[in-house]
NUDOMI-481740 format. One record per residue (C-alpha): x, y, z; residue in three letters; residue number from 1. Coordinates in steps of 0.05 Angstrom, whole numbers. Layout:
       u       v       w  type  seq
       X       Y       Z   Ala  NUM
...
This chain:
       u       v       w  type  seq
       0       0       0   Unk    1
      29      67     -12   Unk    2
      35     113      41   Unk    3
      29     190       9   Unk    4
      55     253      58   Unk    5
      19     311      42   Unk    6
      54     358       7   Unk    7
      10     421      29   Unk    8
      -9     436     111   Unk    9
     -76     449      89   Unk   10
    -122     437      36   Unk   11
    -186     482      21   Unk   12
    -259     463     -16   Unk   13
    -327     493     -16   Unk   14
    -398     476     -47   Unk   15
    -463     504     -50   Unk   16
    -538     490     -35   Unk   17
    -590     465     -88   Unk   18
    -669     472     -98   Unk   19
    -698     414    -146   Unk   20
    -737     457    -180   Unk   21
    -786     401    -212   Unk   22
    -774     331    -208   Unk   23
    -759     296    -145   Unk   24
    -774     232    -119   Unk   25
    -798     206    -198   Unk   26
    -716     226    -221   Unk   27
    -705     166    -176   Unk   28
    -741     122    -221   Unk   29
    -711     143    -286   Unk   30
    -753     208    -293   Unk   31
    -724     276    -317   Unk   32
    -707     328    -259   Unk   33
    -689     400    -267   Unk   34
    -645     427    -204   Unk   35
    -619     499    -196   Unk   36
    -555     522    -158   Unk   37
    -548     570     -95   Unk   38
    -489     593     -92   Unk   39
    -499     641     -37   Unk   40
    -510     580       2   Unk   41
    -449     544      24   Unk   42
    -411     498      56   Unk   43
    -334     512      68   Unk   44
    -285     458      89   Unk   45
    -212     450     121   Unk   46
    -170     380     106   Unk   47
    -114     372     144   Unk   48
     -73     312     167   Unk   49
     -86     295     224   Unk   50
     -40     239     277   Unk   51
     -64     169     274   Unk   52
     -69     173     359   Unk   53
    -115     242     337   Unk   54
    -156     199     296   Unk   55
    -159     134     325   Unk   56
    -181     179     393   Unk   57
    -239     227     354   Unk   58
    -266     179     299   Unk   59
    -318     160     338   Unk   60
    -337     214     371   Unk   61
    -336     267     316   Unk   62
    -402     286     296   Unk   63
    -432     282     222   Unk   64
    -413     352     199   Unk   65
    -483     355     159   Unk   66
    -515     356     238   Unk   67
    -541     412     245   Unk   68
    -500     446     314   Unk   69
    -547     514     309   Unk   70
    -477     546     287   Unk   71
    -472     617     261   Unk   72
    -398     653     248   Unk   73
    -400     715     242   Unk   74
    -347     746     199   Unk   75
    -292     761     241   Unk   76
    -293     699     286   Unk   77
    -241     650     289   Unk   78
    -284     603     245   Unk   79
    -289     651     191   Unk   80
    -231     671     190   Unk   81
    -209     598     189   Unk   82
    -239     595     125   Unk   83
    -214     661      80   Unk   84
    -173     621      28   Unk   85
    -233     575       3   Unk   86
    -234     551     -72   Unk   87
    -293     523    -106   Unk   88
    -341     543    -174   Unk   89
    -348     597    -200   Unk   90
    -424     613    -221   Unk   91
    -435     634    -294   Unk   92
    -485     699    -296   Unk   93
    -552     661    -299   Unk   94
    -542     629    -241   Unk   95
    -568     650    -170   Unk   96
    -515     679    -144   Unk   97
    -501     726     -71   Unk   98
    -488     783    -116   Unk   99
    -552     779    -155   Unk  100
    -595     774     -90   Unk  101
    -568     826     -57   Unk  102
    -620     874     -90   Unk  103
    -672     834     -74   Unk  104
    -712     838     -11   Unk  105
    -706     786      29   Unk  106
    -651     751      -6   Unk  107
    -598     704      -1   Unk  108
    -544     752       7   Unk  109
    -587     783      78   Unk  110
    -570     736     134   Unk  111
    -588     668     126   Unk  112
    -625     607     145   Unk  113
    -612     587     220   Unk  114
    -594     515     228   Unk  115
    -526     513     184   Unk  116
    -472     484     222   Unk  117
    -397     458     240   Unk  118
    -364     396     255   Unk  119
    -307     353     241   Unk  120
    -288     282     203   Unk  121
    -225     240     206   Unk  122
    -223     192     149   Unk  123
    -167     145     127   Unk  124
    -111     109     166   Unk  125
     -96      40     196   Unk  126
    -160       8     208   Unk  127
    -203      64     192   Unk  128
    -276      39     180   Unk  129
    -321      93     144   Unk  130
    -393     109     189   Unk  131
    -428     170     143   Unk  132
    -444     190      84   Unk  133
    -382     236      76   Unk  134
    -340     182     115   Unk  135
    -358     135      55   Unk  136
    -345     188       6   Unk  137
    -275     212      19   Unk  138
    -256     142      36   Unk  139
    -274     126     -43   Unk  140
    -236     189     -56   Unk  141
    -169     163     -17   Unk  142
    -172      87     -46   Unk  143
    -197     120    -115   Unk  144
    -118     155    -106   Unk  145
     -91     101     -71   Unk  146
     -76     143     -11   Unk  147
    -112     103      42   Unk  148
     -54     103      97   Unk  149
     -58     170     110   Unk  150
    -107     201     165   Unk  151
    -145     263     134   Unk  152
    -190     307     184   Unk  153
    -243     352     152   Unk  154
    -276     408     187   Unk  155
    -330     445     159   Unk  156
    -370     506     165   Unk  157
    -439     510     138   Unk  158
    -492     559     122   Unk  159
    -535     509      94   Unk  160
    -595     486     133   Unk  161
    -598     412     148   Unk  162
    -666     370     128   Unk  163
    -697     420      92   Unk  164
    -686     391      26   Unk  165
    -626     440      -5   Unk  166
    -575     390      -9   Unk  167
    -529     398      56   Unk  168
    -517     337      64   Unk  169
    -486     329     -20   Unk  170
    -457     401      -6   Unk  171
    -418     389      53   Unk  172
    -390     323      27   Unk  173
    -362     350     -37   Unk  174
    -331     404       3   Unk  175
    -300     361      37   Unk  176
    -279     312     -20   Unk  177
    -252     380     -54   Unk  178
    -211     399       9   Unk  179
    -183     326      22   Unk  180
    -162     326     -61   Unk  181
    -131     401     -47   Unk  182
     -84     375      19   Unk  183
     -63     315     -27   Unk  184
     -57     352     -94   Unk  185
    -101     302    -125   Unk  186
    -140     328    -196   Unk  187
    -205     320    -184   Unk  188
    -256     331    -245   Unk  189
    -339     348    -235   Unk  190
    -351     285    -262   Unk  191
    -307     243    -202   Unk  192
    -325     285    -160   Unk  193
    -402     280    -166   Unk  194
    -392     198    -167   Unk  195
    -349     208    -100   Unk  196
    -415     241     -67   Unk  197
    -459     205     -94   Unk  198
    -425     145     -54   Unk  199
    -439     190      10   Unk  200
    -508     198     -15   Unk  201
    -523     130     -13   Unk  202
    -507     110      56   Unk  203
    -542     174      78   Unk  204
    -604     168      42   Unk  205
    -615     100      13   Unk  206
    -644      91     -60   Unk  207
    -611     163     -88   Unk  208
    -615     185    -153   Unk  209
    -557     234    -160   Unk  210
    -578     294    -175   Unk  211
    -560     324    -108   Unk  212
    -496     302    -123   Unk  213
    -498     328    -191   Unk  214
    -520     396    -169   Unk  215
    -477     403    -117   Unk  216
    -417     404    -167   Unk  217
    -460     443    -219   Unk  218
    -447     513    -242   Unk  219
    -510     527    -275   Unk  220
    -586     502    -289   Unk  221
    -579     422    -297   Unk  222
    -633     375    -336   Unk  223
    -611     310    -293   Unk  224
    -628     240    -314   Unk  225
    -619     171    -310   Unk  226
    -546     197    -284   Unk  227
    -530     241    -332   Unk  228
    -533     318    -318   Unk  229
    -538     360    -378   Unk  230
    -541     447    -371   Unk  231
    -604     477    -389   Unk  232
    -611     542    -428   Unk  233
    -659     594    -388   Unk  234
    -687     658    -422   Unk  235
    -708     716    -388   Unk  236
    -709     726    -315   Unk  237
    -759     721    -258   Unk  238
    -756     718    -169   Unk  239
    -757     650    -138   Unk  240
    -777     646     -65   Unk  241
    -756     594     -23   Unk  242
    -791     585      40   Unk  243
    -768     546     106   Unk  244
    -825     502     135   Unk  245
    -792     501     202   Unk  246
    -803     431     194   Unk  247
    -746     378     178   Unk  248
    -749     341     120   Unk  249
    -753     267     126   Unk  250
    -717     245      64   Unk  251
    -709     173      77   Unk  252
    -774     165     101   Unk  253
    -810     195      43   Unk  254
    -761     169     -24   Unk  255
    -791     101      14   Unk  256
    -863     124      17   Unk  257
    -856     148     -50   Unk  258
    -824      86     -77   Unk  259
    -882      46     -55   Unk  260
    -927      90     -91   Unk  261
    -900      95    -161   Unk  262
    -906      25    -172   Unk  263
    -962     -16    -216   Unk  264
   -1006      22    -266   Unk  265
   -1021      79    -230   Unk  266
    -946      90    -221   Unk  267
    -923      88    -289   Unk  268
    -982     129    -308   Unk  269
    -954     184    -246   Unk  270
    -886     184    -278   Unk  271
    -904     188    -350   Unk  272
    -949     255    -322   Unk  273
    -882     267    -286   Unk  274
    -838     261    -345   Unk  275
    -888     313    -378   Unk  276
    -883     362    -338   Unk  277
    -811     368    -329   Unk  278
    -800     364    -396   Unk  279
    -853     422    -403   Unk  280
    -819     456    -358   Unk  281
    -743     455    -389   Unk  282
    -779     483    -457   Unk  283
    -812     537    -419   Unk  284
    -755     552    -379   Unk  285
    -718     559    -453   Unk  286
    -771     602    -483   Unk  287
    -785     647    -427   Unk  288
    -848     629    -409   Unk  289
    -850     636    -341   Unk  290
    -928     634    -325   Unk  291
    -921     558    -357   Unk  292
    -866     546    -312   Unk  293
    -909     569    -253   Unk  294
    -966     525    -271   Unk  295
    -926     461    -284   Unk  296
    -891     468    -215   Unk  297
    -956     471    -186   Unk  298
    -983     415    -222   Unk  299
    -922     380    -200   Unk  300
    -937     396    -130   Unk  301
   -1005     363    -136   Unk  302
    -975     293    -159   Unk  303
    -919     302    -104   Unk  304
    -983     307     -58   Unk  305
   -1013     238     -90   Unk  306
    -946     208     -81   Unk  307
    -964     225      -8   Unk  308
    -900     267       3   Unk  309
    -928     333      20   Unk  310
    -961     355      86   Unk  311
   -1014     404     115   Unk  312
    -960     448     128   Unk  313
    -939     447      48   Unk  314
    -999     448      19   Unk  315
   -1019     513      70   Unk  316
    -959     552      48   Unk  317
    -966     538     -24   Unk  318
   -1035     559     -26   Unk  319
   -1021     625      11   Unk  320
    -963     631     -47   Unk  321
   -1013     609    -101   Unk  322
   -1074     667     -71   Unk  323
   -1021     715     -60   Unk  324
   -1007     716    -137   Unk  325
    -957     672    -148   Unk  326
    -941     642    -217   Unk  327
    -938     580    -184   Unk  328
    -913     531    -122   Unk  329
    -892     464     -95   Unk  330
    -854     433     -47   Unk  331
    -778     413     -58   Unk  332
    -738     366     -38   Unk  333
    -754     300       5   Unk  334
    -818     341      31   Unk  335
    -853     316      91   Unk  336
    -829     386     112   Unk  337
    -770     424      97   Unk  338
    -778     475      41   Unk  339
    -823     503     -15   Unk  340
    -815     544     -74   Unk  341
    -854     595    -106   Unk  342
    -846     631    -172   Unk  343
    -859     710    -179   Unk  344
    -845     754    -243   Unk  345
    -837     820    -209   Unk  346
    -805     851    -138   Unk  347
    -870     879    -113   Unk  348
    -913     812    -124   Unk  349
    -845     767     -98   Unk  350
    -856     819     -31   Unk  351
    -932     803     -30   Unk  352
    -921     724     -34   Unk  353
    -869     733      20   Unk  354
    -907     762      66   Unk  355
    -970     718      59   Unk  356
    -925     666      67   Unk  357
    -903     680     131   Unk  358
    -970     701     150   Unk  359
    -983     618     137   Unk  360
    -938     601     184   Unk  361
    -868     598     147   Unk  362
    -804     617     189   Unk  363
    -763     639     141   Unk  364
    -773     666      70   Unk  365
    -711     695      15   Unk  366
    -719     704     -58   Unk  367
    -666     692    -107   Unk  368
    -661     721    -175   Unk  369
    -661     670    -235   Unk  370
    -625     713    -298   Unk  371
    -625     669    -360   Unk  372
    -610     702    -441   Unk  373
    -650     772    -451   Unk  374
    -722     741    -492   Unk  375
C-alpha cells in the first residue's frame, strides 16, 4: 500500500446548496429532474492531516458535519476567518448567485437560514472503518488515489440548513472531497467528484438518484437524468422564493413512501405525467415562459401530494403563495417538511407572496433572482 505525505499543511474546498426545482422523488425512477444552484448557500471545508493517535481517539466521537450544531460565524470569528482562502465554482451569470440577490428583498445575500452548522471528520488510516455519508465518500476518494494510509481530518462550516431539502448533506461532502483532493494535490474533475458524493449519498439516504450530487458540483441550471446531468438554457429572468417550513425534511422516510407508490399502473401512469411536466418545464424555462413554468410546478406539486409526500404544512404555504399571486408553487426536496418554492415575475408581487407566506406560518422566507439570455 502506498503511504502518500501531504505535500500542502492544508487543503481548502467549498460547495453550495440546491433547490430541485421540478422533479424529485420520480428522477429516482428514471424520470427527468431539473435542479438549480445557490451559490450564496455554502458549505466551506478544512483538510488537514491529522496523527493516527488524533484519529484513532476522535473517529468515533466526531459528529456528522451535515448535523445541524445551530452554528452561526459571524465574519470576524475565528471560524471565519479559518476559512478566508476557500476555492470552489465559480457561477456563470444566470445562475443564482449572492451578488444577484443582494437587490432583492429578502434575499440570499441578507442573513441566512438558521440551522447551518460545524463539525469535524477524520477519514483514512490504519483500520479506519467509514460510518457516514461523507466518511464513505472521501474514503472512495483516498482508495480511488490510492492514498488510504494517510489520516485526513475535515472540518467544515456551513450555512446550509440541514433537512430542509437544499442538499447539505451532498454540499458538505463535496466540500469536503474537494478539500481532502486540495491537501493531497489530487486532480479531481466534476464528473469524479459527483460519483465520489454520490457514494456518500447512498449510505445517507438510501435509494438516491444523484442529482443532489450532480447539483452540488454544478455551475448552472442542470436537466438530470438517468445519471447524466446536462445544462439547461434559461431565457429571461424572474424571483424564486424559497420558503423554510420550520419543519425537517424526512428524506429517507419519504423516497420510501414514494417508492411504494410509483409502482403498478397507477405509477407508471404518475411518472409518465411526471416526465411531462418536467420536460414542459425545461422548454418553458428555454422560451421564457414563465407563467407555464409556474403552472407546471404547481401541477407538479399536486402529484408530489398523491405520491403522499407533501403535508398540511406544504400544501398551506403553497396555497397562501398560489392566492397571493404567485405564478406557481410546490414543495422541494424530500418534503414531509423542509422547504417550498414559489415563482414571482416582479419585486413587488415576490414581496406580497413573501409576506402571505409568513403570514401561513413559514419561518423563514428569501428570494433569489433567476437571470437566464434577454427574450
Amino acid at each position: 500500500m502506498t503511504v502518500v505525505s501531504p505535500r500542502r499543511d492544508v487543503g481548502h474546498g467549498s460547495a453550495h446548496a440546491k433547490v430541485i426545482l421540478i422533479g424529485e422523488h420520480t428522477v429516482v425512477h428514471g424520470s427527468p429532474a431539473i435542479a438549480l444552484p445557490i451559490p450564496a448557500l455554502t458549505v466551506r471545508a478544512r483538510a488537514t492531516r491529522a496523527p493516527d493517535s488524533v484519529a484513532a481517539q476522535d473517529s468515533a466521537a466526531a459528529p456528522d458535519f451535515t448535523a445541524a450544531q445551530n452554528f452561526t460565524a459571524t465574519p470576524d470569528s475565528p471560524a471565519a476567518q479559518d476559512f478566508t482562502a476557500v476555492q470552489g465554482p465559480t457561477a456563470p451569470q444566470n445562475a443564482l448567485t449572492a451578488e444577484n440577490s443582494a437587490a432583492v428583498p429578502n434575499s440570499a445575500a441578507a442573513p441566512l437560514l438558521p440551522g447551518g452548522g460545524a463539525g469535524v471528520i477524520r477519514v483514512g488510516g490504519p483500520g479506519f472503518r467509514p460510518r457516514t455519508g461523507p466518511e464513505f465518500a472521501v474514503d472512495a476518494a483516498l482508495r480511488h488515489w490510492n492514498v488510504t494510509d494517510t489520516p485526513i481530518a475535515v472540518h467544515t462550516e456551513s450555512r446550509i440548513p440541514v433537512a430542509r431539502g437544499l442538499g447539505s448533506s451532498a454540499a458538505s461532502t463535496a466540500a469536503a472531497v474537494r478539500a481532502t483532493a486540495a491537501l493531497l494535490e489530487q486532480s479531481l474533475g466534476d464528473a469524479d467528484l459527483a460519483a465520489f458524493v454520490q457514494v456518500g449519498e447512498q449510505h445517507s439516504h438510501g435509494r438516491a438518484s444523484g442529482v443532489d450530487a450532480a447539483a452540488a458540483v454544478s455551475h448552472g441550471p442542470i436537466r438530470f437524468r438517468a445519471g447524466v446531468p446536462t445544462p439547461i438554457p434559461i431565457t429571461g429572468s424572474a424571483l424564486l422564493l424559497v420558503a423554510d417550513t420550520g419543519v425537517s425534511a424526512g428524506t429517507r422516510r419519504a423516497v420510501g413512501i414514494a417508492t411504494a407508490r410509483l409502482t403498478g399502473q397507477r405509477g407508471l401512469e404518475m411518472l409518465r405525467a411526471a416526465e411531462g411536466l418536467t420536460e414542459d418545464a425545461a422548454a418553458q424555462l428555454a422560451q421564457g415562459d414563465w407563467p407555464g413554468v409556474g403552472r407546471s410546478l404547481t401541477r407538479f406539486h399536486e402529484l408530489l401530494a398523491d405520491l403522499g409526500v407533501s403535508s398540511d404544512v406544504l400544501d398551506r404555504a403553497v396555497g397562501a403563495a398560489l392566492d397571493a399571486g404567485a405564478l406557481g408553487a410546490k414543495l422541494t426536496g424530500g418534503g414531509l417538511g423542509g422547504c417550498l418554492l414559489a415563482l414571482a415575475d416582479h419585486p413587488d408581487a415576490a414581496a406580497r407572496i413573501s409576506e402571505r407566506l409568513y403570514d401561513s406560518g413559514v419561518h423563514q422566507v428569501w428570494t433569489l433572482p433567476i437571470e437566464g439570455e434577454p427574450k
